[in-house]
ChimeraX commands (.cxc) that place a marker at each C-alpha (Angstrom):
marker #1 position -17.12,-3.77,19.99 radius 0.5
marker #1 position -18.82,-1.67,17.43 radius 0.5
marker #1 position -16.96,-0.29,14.77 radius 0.5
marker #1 position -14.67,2.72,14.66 radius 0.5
marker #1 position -16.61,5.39,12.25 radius 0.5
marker #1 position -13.69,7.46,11.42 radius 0.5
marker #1 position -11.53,4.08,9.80 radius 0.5
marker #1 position -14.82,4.39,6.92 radius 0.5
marker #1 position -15.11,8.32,7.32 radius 0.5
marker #1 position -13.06,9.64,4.33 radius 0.5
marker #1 position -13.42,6.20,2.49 radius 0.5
marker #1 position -14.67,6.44,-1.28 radius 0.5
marker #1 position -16.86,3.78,-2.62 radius 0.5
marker #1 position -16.38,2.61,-6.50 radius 0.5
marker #1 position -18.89,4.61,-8.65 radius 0.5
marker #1 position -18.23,1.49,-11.15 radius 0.5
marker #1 position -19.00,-1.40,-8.86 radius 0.5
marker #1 position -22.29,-1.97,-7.28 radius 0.5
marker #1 position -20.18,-4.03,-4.99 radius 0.5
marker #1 position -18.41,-1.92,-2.33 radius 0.5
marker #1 position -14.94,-2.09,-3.08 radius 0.5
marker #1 position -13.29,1.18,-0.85 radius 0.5
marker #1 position -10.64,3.39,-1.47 radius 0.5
marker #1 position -8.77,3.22,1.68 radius 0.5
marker #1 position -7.14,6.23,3.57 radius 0.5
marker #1 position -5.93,7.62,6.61 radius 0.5
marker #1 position -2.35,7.06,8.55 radius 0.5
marker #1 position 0.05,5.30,5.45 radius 0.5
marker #1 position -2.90,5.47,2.83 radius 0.5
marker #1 position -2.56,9.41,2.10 radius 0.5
marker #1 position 0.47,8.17,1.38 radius 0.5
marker #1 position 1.14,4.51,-0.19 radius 0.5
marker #1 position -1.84,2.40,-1.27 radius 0.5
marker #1 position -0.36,-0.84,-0.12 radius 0.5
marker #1 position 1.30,0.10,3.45 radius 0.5
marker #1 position 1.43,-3.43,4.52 radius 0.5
marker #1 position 3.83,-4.27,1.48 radius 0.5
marker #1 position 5.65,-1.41,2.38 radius 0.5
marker #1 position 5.68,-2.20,6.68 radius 0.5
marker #1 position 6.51,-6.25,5.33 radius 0.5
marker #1 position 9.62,-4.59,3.64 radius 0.5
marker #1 position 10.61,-2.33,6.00 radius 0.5
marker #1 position 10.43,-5.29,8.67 radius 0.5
marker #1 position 12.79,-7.61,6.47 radius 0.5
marker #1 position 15.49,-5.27,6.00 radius 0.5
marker #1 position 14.93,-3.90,9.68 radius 0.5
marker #1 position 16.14,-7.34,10.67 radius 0.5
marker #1 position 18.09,-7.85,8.51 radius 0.5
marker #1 position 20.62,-5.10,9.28 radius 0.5
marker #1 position 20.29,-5.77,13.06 radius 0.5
marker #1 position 21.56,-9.27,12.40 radius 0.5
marker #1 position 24.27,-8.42,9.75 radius 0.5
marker #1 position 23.37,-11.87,8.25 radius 0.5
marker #1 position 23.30,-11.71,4.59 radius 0.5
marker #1 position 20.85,-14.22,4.00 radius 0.5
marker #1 position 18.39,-11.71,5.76 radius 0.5
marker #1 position 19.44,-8.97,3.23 radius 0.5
marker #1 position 18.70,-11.22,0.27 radius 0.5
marker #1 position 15.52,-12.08,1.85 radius 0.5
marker #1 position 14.71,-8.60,2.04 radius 0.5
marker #1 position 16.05,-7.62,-1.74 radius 0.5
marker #1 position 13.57,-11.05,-3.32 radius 0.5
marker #1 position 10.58,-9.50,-0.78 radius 0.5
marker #1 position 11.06,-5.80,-2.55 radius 0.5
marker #1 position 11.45,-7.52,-6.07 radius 0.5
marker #1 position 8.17,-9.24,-5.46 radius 0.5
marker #1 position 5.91,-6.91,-3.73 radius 0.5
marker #1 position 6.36,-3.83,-6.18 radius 0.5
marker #1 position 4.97,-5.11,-8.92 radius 0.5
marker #1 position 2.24,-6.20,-7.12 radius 0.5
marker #1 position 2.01,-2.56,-5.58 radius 0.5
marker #1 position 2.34,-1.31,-8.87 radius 0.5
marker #1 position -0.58,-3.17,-9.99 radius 0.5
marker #1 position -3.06,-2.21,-7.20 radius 0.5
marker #1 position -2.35,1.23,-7.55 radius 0.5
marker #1 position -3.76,0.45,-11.63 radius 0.5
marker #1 position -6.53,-1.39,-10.21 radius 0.5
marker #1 position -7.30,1.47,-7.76 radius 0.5
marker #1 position -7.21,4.05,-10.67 radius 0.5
marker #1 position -9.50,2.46,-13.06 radius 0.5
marker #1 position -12.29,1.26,-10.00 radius 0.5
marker #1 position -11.66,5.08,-8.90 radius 0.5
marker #1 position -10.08,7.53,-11.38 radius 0.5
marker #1 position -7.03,8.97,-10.81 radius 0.5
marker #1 position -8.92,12.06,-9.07 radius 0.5
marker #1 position -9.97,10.05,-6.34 radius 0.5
marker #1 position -6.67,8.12,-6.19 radius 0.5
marker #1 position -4.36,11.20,-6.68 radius 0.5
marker #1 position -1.33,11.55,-7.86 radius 0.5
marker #1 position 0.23,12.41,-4.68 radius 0.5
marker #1 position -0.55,8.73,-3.28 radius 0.5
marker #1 position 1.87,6.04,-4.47 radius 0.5
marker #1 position 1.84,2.28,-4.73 radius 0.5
marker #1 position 4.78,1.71,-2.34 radius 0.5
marker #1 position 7.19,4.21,-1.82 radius 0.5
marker #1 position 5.85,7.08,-0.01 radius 0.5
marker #1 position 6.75,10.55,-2.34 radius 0.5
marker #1 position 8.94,7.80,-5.07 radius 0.5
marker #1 position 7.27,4.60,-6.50 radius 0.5
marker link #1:1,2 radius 0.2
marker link #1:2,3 radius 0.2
marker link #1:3,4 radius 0.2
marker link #1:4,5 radius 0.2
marker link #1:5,6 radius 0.2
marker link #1:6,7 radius 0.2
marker link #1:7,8 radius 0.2
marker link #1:8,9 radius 0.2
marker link #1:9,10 radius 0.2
marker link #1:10,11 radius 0.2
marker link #1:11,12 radius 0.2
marker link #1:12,13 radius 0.2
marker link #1:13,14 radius 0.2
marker link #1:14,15 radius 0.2
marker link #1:15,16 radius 0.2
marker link #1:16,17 radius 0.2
marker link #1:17,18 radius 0.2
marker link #1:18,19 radius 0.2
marker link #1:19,20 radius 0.2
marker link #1:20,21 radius 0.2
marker link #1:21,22 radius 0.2
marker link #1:22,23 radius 0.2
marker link #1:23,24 radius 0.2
marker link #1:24,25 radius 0.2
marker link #1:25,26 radius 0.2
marker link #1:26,27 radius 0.2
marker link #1:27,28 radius 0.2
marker link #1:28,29 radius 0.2
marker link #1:29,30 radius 0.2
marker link #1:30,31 radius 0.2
marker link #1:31,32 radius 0.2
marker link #1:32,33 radius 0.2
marker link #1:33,34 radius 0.2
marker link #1:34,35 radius 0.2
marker link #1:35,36 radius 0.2
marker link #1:36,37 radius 0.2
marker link #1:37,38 radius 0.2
marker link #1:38,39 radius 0.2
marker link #1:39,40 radius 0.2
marker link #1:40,41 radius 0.2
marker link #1:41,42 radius 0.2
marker link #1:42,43 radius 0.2
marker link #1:43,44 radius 0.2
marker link #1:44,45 radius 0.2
marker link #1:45,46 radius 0.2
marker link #1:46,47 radius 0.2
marker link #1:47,48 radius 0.2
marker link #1:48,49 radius 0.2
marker link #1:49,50 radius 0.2
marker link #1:50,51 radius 0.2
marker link #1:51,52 radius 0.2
marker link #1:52,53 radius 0.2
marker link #1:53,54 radius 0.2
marker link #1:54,55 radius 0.2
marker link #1:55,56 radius 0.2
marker link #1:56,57 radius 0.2
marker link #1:57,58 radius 0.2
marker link #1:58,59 radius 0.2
marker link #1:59,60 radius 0.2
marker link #1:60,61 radius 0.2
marker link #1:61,62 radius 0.2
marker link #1:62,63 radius 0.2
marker link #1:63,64 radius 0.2
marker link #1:64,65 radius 0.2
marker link #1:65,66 radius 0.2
marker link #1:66,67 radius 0.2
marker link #1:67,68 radius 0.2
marker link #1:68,69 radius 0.2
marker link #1:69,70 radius 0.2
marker link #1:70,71 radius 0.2
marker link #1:71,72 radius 0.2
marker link #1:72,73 radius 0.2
marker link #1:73,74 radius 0.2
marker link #1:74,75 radius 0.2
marker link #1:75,76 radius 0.2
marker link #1:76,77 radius 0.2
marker link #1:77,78 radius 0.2
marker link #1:78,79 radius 0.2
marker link #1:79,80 radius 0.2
marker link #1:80,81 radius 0.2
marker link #1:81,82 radius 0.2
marker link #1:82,83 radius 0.2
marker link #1:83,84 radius 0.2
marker link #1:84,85 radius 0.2
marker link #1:85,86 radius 0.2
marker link #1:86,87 radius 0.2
marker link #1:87,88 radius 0.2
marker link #1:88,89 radius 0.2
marker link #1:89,90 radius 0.2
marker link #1:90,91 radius 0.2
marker link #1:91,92 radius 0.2
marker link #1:92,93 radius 0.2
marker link #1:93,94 radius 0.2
marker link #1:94,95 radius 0.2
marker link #1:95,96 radius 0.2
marker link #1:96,97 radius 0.2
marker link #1:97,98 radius 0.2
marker link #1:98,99 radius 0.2
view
């Protein structure tokens, strides 16, 4: 199938690179610049409160512990490949609006 033009439409390319690293967007990234993290999260503690078990909630608390630093450092990495113009300030690293 060919590919979908408007997943690349608003995408920025590094001005530092000559390799084509993109600054994603659409859907979740206007928003967060790691949604996956973020939807891997949300999926832990999803089950975990429809199972009640705590192992599932401590599962969910070491996945949050772990993926927001690494959040936190893409969102740096983003900045200095794109400038914070490009990467905003309204776009977070995990927490849509918070973190």
């Amino acid at each position: 199938a060919p590919p979908r033009p408007a997943t690349r439409r608003h995408s920025l390319v590094s001005p530092k690179r000559r390799s084509k690293y993109i600054l994603p967007s659409g859907f979740l990234f206007d928003y967060v610049l790691c949604p996956n993290y973020l939807g891997e999260f949300i999926e832990w503690l999803g089950l975990a409160v429809a199972t009640g078990n705590s192992s599932l909630y401590a599962f969910a608390a070491w996945t949050f512990a772990n993926l927001v630093p690494r959040a936190v450092h893409y969102r740096r990495w983003y900045v200095a490949q794109f400038g914070e113009a490009a990467v905003g300030t309204r776009r977070k690293a995990f927490i849509p609006f918070v973190l």
